[in-house]
N, C-alpha and C positions, 0 to 999 in steps of 0.2 A: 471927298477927294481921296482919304486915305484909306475908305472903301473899297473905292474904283482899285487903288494899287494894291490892294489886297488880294481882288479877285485877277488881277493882270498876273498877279504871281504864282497864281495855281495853276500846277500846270497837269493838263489829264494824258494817260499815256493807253496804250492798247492792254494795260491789264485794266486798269480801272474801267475800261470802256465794256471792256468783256465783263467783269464781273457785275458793273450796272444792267447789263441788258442781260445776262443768265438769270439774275436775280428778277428782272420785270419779270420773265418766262416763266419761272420757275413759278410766282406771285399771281401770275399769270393763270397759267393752266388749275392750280389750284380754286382762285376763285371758280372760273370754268365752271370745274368741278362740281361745285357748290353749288352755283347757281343753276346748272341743269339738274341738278338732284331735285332741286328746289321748283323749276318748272315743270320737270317732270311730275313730281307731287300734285303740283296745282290745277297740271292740266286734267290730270289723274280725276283730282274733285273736283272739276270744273266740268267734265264732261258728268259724272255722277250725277252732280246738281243740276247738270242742261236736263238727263231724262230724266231725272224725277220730277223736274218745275218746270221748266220751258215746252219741252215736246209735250207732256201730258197736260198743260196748259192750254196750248194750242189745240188740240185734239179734246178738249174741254169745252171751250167757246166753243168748239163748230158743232158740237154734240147738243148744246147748248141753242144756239143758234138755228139748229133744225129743227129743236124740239119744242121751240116756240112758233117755227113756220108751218110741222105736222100739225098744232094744235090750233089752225085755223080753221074754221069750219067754212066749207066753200058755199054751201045751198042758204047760209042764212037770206042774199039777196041773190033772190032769182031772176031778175030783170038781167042782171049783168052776170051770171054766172061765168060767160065766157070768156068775159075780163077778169074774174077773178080769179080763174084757172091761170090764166099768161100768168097772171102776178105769182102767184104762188111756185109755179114752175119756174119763171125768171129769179124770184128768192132765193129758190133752191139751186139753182146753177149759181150764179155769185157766191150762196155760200159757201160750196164746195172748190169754187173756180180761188176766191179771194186766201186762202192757208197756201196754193200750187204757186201765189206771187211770191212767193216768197222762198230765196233759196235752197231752204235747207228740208224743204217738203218734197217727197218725189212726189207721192202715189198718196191718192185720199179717194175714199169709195165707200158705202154704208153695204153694211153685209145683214143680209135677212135670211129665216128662214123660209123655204119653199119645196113645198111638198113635205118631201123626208132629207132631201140638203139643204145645201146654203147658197145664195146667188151673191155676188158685188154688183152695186148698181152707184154709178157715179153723173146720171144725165139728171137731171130734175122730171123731167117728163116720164120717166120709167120709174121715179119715186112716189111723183105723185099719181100717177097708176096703182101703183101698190097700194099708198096709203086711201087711197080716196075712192080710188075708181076698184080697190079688190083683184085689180089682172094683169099682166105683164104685157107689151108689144113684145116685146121677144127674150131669150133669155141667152140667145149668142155671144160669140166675143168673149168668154167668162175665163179663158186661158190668163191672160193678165194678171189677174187677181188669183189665180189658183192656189199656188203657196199659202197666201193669205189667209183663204176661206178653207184651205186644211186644216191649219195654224186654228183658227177661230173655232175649227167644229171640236178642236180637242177641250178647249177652254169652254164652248157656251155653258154645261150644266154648270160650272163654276160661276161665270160671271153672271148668269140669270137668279143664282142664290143671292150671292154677295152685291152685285151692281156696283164693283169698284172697276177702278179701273187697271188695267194691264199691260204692261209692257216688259218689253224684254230688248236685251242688245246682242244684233250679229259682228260677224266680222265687219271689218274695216268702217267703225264706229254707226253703222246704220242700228237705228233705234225702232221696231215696229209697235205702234201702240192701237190701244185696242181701249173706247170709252162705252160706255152703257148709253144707247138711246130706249129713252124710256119718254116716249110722249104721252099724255094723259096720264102719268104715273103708270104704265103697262111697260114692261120688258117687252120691248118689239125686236130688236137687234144690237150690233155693236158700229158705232163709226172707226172705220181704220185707215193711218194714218203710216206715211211711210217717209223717215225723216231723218237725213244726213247731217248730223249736228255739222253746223258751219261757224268755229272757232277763230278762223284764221285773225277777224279784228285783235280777240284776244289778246292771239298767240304775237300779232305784231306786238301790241303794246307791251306786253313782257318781254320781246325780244327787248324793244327800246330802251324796255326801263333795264334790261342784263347790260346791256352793251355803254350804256351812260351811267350804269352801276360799276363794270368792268373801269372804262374810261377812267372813272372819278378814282376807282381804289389804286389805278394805273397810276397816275398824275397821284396822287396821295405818296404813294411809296416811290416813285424817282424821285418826289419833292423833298422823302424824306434820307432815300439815300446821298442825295445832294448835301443837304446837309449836313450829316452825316460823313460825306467826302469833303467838305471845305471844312467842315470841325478837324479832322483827323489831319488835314492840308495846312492849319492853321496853327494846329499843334507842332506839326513834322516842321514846321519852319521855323517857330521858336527855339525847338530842340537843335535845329540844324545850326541857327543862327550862335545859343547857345554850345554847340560843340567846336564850332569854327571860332570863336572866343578861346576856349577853352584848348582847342590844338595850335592855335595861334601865342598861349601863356605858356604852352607845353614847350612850344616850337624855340622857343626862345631859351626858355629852360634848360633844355637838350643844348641846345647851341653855347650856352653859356656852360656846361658840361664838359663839351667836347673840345671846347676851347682848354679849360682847364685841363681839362686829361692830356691834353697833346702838350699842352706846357707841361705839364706836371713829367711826361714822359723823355718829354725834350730833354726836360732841364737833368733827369736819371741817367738820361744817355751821355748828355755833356760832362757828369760826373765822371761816369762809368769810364768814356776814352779816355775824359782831362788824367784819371788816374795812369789807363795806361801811357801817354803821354810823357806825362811827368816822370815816370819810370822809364822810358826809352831816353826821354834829354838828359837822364842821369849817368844811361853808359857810353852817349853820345861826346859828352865832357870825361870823360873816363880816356875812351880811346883818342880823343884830341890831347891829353896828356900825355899818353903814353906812345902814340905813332913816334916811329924812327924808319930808317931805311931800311930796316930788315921787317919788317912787320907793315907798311904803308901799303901792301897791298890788299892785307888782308883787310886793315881795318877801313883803307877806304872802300872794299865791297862794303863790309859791316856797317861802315857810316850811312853809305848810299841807303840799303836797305833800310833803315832807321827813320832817316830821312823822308823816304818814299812812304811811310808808313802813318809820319808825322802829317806829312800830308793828306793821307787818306781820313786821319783822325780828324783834322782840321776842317775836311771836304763835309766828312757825316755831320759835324757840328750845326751846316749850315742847310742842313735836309732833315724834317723830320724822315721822309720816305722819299730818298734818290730815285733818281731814274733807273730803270729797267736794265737800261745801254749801259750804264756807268758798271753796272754788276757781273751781267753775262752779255758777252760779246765774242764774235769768231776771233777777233784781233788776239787776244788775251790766249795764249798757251801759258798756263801754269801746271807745274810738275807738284804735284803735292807731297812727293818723298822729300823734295828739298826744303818744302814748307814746314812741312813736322820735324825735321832736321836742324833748320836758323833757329824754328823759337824755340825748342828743347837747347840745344847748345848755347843761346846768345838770348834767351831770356831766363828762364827756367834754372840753366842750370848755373850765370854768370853770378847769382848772387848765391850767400850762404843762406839756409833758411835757419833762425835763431834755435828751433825746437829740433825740425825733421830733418834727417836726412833721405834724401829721394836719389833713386836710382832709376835709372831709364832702360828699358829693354826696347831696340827696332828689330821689328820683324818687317821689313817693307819687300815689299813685291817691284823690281825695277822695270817688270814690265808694263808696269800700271800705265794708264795713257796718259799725257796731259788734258785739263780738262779750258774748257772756255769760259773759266770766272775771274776774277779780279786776284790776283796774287793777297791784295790784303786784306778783300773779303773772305780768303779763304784762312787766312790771320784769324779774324773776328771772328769764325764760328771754331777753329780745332783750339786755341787758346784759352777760351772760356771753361773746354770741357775737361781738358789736362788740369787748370787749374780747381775746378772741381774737385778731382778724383785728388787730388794734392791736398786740398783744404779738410774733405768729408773722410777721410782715413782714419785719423784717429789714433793712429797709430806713427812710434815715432820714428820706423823706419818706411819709408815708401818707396813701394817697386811698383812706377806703373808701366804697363807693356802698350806699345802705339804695332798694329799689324796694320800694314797693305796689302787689299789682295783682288786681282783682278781674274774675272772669267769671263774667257774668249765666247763663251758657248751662251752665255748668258748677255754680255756684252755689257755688262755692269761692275764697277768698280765697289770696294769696301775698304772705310777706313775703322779699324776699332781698335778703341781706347779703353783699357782696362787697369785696374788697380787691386791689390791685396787686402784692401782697409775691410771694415766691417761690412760695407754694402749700402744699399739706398734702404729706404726704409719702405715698408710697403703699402704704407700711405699714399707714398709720391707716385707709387708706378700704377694708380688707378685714376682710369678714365673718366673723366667728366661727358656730360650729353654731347661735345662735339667727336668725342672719342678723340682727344686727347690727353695726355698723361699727364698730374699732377705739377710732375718736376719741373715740365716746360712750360707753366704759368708762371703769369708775371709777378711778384711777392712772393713766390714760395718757396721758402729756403729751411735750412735748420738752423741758423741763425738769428734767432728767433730777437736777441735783443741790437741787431746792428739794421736801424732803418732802412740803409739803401743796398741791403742785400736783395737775394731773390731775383738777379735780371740777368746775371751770365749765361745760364741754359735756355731763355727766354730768349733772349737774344740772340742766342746760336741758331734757336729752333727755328728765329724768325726770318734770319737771313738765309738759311738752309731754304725754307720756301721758296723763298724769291730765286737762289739757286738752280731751283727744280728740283732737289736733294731730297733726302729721307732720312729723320738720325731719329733711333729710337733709344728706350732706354732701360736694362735689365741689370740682374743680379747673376753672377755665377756660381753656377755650382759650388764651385771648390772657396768661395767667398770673395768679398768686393762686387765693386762696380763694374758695369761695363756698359759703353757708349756703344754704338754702331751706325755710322754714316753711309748711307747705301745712294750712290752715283750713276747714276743712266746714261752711259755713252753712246 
């Protein structure tokens, strides 16, 4: 049974398919090859061996055969001479007639001398004329055998020395042989034999035995690419079964990863606002102390903003990643000259800083356009950067300059934020493989001994995205930092 599901599980696709049957062909043709080399060979010595044994065999007996029917003496009984004439005539016709039964004989006829040539005589009664009776009834007809008895007149003083016998092969496998009849021991002539080797039994039975040779080495190698392909099937599903384990422990892994990263992130960010938060409910209680009726309007815009602010804080707390809408929407006209305005005036500048003194340069452009983001997302990205260029100075008086500037022809807005301090360092301003810049990773800070630094310009950078926004980050010439937020109207 768990065989059967075994092979239910393999499953063959059109490569596998193609490469079994290229591979039979290929396994294929080769044998082929081999094997007609190989018949060829054979048949090669096989017909060798037909005329040197079989045809000069044949033409042996019948040589043989005559020469025991010339060596009958007719007159011994003279009662019946006339009967013993039939018999010896009838002799000699079947001997000659019985080699012609047979397929692979054309032409059979005894070649004598006569006169100063040579005759073929292939009847019994014009044989034994010659031998018996000394005279021929006629010597016509002799076209048939002409070849032959040319053939032969070049050969007799040969074959009458030697008395072997002779043969030779023409085209198209015809074999003509040539035997010494010598009755009484006397060279009389040659018997000649004219004889189409008839192979074909052979050549079946080696076809057979190629094609059940083919067959078998056929069925041998699909049996063994087979297995071969359930081995390799057999393996691939272990491995398969094995990696699915294995991205199933991974999958989990990750997951339990990414859960922790996003808390881990959460819980940075919840720091990161609770801070600024805490710092806003501070001038929040400030101005609720101090409003009177000459100031209550001012500080209830300032309240308001605060307020609205706390809120947005409050909103981020409960999203790792808000919605899209909540960020950029047409409803939302925000003026960014007024945004870098409230938090420089009403953050920045409301407390004392214990060390530095910061001073603020606007260069703002008022023809900048409103853009369509959230008034206090657009808090969370220029606030982060300002206070950057505050922290990384270094020095204990700080001038940083915030320019606006907008071009009509381009149809793109520019916010940049600059500072007098020493500068970024030029570590931070190289890019990593997504081609982003050091500074705007998440931990990277110079703050090397305070844990939960490194996420202000991360942060900017991140909402800036979602924005649609561009903020990069250099060094000036004349020294310090300098931010650059680039706006697509």
């Amino acid at each position: 049974m768990k065989l059967k599901n075994r092979i239910k599980e393999i499953r063959f696709n059109w490569k596998h398919l193609i490469f079994i049957f290229l591979s039979l062909i290929v396994f294929q043709i080769f044998i082929s090859r081999m094997q007609q080399n190989t018949l060829r060979d054979l048949l090669s010595d096989t017909m060798d061996w037909y005329k040197q044994n079989s045809a000069e065999q044949i033409g042996n007996l019948t040589a043989s055969s005559l020469e025991v029917i010339l060596e009958t003496d007719p007159v011994q009984n003279k009662e019946d001479k006339a009967g013993i004439r039939k018999n010896i005539i009838h002799a000699l016709n079947s001997t000659l007639k019985q080699p012609l039964m047979k397929r692979n004989v054309e032409e059979i006829c005894i070649i004598l001398p006569y006169k100063e040539n040579f005759i073929a005589l292939d009847i019994g009664q014009k044989i034994f004329s010659y031998f018996f009776e000394h005279q021929l009834v006629d010597t016509l007809n002799q076209s048939e055998y002409s070849k032959a008895v040319a053939h032969y007149a070049s050969l007799h003083a040969e074959m009458m020395k030697s008395e072997l016998i002779t043969s030779f092969q023409e085209e198209q496998n015809i074999i003509h042989v040539y035997v010494p009849l010598v009755p009484h021991g006397e060279y009389a002539g040659a018997v000649y034999l004219k004889i189409r080797p008839d192979i074909s039994s052979i050549s079946q039975q080696i076809l057979v035995s190629f094609n059940n040779t083919v067959l078998l080495f056929s069925s041998l190698i699909l049996l063994g690419l087979l297995a071969i392909f359930y081995i390799s099937t057999f393996i691939l599903i272990e491995r398969d079964e094995a990696w699915a384990l294995l991205y199933k422990e991974r999958e989990v892994h990750l997951l339990e990863q990414i859960a922790q990263r996003k808390e881990h992130l959460f819980t940075k960010r919840i720091y990161h606002t609770h801070h600024k938060a805490e710092k806003v409910m501070g001038f929040i209680n400030e101005d609720v102390d101090r409003v009177n009726e000459l100031n209550i309007k001012e500080i209830k815009y300032r309240i308001a903003k605060y307020a609205n602010f706390i809120s947005r804080v409050i909103y981020d707390m409960k999203w790792y990643n808000p919605p899209l809408y909540t960020i950029r929407n047409p409803i939302f006209k925000t003026n960014i000259n007024e945004v870098v305005r409230f938090i420089v005036n009403n953050i920045f500048l409301r407390i004392s800083h214990p060390v530095k003194s910061i001073d603020f340069d606007f260069r703002l452009d008022d023809s900048l356009p409103p853009v369509s983001v959230n008034e206090f997302v657009v808090w969370e990205v220029i606030e982060p950067i300002i206070q950057n260029a505050i922290e990384h100075s270094n020095t204990d008086i700080v001038r940083v300059t915030i320019t606006s500037r907008y071009s009509e022809k381009e149809r793109k807005s520019y916010v940049i934020i600059e500072d007098d301090g020493k500068g970024i360092r030029p570590d931070l301003l190289e890019k990593n493989e997504s081609g982003i810049k050091r500074i705007f990773l998440e931990n990277i800070s110079t703050k090397e001994e305070d844990k939960n630094c490194g996420y202000g310009c991360y942060l900017a950078y991140e909402i800036s995205k979602r924005c649609g926004w561009e903020i990069d980050a250099e060094n000036n010439n004349r020294g310090g930092g300098k931010f650059t937020i680039l706006i697509n109207n």
